[in-house]
PASETI-68713 format. One record per residue (C-alpha): residue number from 1; residue in one letter; x, y, z. Coordinates in Angstrom, 2 decimals, always signed. Layout:
BEGIN
@k = NUM	r = A	u = X	v = Y	w = Z;
...
***
This chain:
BEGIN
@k = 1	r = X	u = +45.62	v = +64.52	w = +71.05;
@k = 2	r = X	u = +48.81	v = +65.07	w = +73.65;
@k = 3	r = X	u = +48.49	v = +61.34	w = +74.50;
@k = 4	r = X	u = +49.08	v = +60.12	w = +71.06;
@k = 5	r = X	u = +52.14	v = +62.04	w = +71.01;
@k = 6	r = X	u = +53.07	v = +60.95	w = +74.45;
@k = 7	r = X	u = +53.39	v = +57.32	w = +73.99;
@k = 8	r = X	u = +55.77	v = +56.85	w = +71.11;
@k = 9	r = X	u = +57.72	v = +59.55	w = +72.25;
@k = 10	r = X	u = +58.04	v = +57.45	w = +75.85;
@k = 11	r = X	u = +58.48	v = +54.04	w = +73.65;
@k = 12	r = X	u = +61.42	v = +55.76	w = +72.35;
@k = 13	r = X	u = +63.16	v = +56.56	w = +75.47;
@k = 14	r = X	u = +62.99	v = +53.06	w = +77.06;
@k = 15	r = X	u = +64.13	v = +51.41	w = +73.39;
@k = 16	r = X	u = +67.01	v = +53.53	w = +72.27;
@k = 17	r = X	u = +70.59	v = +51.79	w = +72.11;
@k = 18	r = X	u = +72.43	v = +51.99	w = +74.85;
@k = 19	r = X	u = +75.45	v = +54.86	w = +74.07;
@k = 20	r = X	u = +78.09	v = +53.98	w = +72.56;
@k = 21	r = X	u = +81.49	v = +56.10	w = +73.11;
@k = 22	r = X	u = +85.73	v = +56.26	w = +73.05;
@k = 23	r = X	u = +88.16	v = +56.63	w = +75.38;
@k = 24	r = X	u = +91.99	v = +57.02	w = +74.18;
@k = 25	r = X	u = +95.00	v = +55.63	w = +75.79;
@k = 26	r = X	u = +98.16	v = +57.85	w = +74.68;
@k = 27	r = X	u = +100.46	v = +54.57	w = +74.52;
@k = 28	r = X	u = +103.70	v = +57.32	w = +74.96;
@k = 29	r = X	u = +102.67	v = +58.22	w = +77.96;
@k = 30	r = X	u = +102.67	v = +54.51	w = +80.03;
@k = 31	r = X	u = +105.19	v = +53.60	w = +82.51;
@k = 32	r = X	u = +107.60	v = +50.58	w = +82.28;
@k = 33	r = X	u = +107.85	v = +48.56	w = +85.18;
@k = 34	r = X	u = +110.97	v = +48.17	w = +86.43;
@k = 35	r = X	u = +111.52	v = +44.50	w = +86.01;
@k = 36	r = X	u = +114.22	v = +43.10	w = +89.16;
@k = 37	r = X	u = +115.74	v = +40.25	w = +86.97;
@k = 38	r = X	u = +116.05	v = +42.01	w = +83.85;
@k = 39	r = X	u = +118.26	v = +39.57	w = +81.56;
@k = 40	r = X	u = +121.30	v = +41.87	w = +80.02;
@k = 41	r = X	u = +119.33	v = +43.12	w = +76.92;
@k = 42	r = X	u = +116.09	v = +42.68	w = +77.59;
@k = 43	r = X	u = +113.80	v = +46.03	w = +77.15;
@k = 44	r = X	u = +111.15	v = +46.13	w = +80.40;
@k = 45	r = X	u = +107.88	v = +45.71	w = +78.90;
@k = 46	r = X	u = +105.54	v = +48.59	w = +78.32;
@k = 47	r = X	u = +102.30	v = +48.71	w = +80.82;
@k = 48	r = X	u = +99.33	v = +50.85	w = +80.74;
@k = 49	r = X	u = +95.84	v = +49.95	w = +82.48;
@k = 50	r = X	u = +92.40	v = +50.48	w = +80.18;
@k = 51	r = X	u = +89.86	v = +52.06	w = +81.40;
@k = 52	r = X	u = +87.32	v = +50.96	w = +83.75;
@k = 53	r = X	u = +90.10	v = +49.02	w = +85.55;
@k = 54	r = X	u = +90.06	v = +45.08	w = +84.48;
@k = 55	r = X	u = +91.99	v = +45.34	w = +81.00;
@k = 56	r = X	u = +96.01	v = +45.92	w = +80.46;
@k = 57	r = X	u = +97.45	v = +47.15	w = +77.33;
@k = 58	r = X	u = +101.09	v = +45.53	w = +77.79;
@k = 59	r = X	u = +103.73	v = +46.28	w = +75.00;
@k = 60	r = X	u = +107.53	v = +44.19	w = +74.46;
@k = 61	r = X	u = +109.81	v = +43.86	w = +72.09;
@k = 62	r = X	u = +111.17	v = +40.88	w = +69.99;
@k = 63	r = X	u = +114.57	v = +40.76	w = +67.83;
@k = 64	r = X	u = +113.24	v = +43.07	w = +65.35;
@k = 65	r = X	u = +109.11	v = +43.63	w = +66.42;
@k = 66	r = X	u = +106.95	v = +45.19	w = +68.81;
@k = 67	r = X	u = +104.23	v = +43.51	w = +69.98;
@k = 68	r = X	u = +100.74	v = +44.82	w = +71.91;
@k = 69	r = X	u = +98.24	v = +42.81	w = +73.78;
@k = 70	r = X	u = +95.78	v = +43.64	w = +75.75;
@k = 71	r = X	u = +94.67	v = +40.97	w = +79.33;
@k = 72	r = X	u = +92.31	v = +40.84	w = +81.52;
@k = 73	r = X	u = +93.45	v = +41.51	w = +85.39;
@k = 74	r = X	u = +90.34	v = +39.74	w = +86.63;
@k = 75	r = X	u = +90.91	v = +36.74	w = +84.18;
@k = 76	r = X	u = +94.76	v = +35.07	w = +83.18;
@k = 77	r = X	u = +93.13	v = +33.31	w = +80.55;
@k = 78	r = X	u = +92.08	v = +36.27	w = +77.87;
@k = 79	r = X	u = +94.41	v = +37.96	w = +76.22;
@k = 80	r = X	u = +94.44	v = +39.61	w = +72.33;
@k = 81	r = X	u = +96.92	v = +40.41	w = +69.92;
@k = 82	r = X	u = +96.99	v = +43.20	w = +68.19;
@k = 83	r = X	u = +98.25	v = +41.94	w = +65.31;
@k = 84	r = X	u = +96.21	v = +42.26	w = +61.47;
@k = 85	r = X	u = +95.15	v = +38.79	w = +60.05;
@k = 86	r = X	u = +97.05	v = +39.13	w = +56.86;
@k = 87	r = X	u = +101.04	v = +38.56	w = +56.39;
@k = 88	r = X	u = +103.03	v = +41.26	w = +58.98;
@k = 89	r = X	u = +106.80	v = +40.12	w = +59.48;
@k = 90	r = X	u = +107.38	v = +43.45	w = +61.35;
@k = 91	r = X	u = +104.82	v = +45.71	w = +63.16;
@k = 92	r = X	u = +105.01	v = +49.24	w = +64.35;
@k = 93	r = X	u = +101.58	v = +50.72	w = +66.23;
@k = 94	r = X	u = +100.06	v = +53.96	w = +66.31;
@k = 95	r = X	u = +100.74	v = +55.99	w = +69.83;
@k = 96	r = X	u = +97.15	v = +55.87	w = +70.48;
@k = 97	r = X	u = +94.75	v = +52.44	w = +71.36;
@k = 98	r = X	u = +91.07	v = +53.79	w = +71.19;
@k = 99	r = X	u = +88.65	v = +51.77	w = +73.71;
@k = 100	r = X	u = +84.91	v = +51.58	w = +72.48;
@k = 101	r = X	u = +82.59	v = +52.02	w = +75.27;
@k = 102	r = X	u = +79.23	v = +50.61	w = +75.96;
@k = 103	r = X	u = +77.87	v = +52.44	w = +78.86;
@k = 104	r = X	u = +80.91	v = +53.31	w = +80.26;
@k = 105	r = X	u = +82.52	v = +49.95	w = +80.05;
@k = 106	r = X	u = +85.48	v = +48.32	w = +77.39;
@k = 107	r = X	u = +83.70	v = +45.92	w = +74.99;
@k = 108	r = X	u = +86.46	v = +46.94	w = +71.89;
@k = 109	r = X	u = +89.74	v = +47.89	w = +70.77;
@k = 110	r = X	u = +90.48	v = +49.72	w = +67.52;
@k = 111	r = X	u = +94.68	v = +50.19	w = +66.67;
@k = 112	r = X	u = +96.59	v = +51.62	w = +64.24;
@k = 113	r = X	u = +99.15	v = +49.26	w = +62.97;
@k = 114	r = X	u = +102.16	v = +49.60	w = +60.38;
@k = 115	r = X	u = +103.20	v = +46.51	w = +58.72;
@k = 116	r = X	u = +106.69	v = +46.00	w = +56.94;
@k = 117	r = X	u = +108.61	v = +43.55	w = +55.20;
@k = 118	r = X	u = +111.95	v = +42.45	w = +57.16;
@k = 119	r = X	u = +114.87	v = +44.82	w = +55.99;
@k = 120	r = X	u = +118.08	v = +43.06	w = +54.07;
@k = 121	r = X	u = +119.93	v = +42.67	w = +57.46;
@k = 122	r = X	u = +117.11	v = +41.14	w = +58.74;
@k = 123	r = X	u = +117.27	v = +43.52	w = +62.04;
@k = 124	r = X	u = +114.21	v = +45.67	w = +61.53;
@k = 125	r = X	u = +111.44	v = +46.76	w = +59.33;
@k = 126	r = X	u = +111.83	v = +47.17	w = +55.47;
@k = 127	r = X	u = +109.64	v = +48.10	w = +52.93;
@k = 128	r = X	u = +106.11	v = +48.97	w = +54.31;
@k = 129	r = X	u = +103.36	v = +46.84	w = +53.23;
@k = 130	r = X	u = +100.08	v = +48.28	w = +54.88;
@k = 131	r = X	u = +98.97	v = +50.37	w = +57.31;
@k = 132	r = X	u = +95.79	v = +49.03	w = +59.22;
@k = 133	r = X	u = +93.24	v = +49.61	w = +61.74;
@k = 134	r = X	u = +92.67	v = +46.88	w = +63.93;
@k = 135	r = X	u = +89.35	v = +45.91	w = +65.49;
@k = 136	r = X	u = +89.36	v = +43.42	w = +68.44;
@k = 137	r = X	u = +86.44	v = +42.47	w = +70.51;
@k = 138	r = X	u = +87.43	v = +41.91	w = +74.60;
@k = 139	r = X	u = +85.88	v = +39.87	w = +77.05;
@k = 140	r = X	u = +82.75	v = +38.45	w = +76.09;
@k = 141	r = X	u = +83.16	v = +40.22	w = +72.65;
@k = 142	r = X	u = +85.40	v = +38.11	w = +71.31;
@k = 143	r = X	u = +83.43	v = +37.82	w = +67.94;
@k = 144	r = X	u = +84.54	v = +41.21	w = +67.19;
@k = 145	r = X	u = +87.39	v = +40.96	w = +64.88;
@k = 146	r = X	u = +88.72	v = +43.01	w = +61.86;
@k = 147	r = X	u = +91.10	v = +44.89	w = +59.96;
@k = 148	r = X	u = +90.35	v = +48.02	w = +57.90;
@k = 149	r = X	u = +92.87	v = +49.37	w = +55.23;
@k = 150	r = X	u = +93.57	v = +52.58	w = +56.19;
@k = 151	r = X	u = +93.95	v = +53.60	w = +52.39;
@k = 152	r = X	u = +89.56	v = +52.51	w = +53.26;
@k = 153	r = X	u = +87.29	v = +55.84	w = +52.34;
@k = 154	r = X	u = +86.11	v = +56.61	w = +56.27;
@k = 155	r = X	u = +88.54	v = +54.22	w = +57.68;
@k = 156	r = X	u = +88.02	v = +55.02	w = +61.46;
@k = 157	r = X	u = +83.88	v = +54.87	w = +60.93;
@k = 158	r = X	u = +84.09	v = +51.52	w = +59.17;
@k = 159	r = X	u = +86.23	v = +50.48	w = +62.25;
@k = 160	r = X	u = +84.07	v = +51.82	w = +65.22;
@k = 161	r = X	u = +81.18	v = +49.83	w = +62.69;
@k = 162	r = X	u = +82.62	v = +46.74	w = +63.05;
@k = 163	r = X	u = +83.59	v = +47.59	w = +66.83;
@k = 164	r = X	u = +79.78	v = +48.57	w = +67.57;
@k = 165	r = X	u = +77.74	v = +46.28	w = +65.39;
@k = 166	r = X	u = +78.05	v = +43.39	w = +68.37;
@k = 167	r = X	u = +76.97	v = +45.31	w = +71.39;
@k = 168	r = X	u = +74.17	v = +46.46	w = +69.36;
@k = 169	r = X	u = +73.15	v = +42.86	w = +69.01;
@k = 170	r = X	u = +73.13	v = +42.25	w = +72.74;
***
């Protein structure tokens, strides 16, 4: 009788998902590197490392925008956006970037951006259009991309959804 309870309970152990987690980079809190040929009014760019050590959350400024993107240290050639899909002629992001974590390693991104319309002088944001959350897969995870209203019922879940339905896959 114990054994019969003994073996699924074992088959359990060795097929549950691997865990998945956040971690939460307080975007207020990164340095600015010190740039030594900073062209007269150009703004240093914004740098913060991700955890686990391979991904940089790097944040500049345009005319009128702010831009994020997130790069790989140990490869030049991937970088994301952090930009929704839909029309955004002037972004403003959330002071926190939340990492999803598959055993204690990046696979996602999930941010909180602000999209407006470009104000009458054309200097700066307008009327707001949308507030999102945006999903972005990293390295090897590229396929994990989305935007969630954040007027969504359970925004943040459906987000960390799309975020963790691709490592589950793997």
């Amino acid at each position: 009788m114990h054994t019969a309870l003994i073996l699924p309970a074992l088959f359990l152990l060795h097929t549950a998902p691997p865990e998945l987690s956040s971690e939460y980079t307080d975007v207020e809190k990164c340095p600015r590197q010190a740039e030594e040929d900073e062209s007269e009014g150009g703004d240093i760019p914004l740098q913060c490392e991700g955890p686990g050590g391979d991904y940089v959350l790097t944040e500049f400024y345009s005319a009128y925008d702010i831009q994020r993107q997130i790069s790989s240290k140990s490869d030049s050639r991937f970088t994301i956006e952090l930009r929704p899909k839909g029309q955004c002629p002037v972004l403003r992001f959330g002071s926190k970037l939340e990492w999803r974590m598959k055993e204690g390693k990046p696979f996602a991104v999930i941010q909180r951006v602000t999209c407006f319309a470009l104000n009458k002088e054309e200097s700066g944001p307008g009327k707001k259009l949308g507030e999102y959350l945006v999903v972005r897969g990293l390295k090897g995870f590229e396929s994990i991309l989305g935007d969630v209203s954040t007027k969504t019922k359970d925004a943040n879940t459906k987000a960390r959804a799309i975020a963790d339905a691709a490592p589950s896959k793997r």
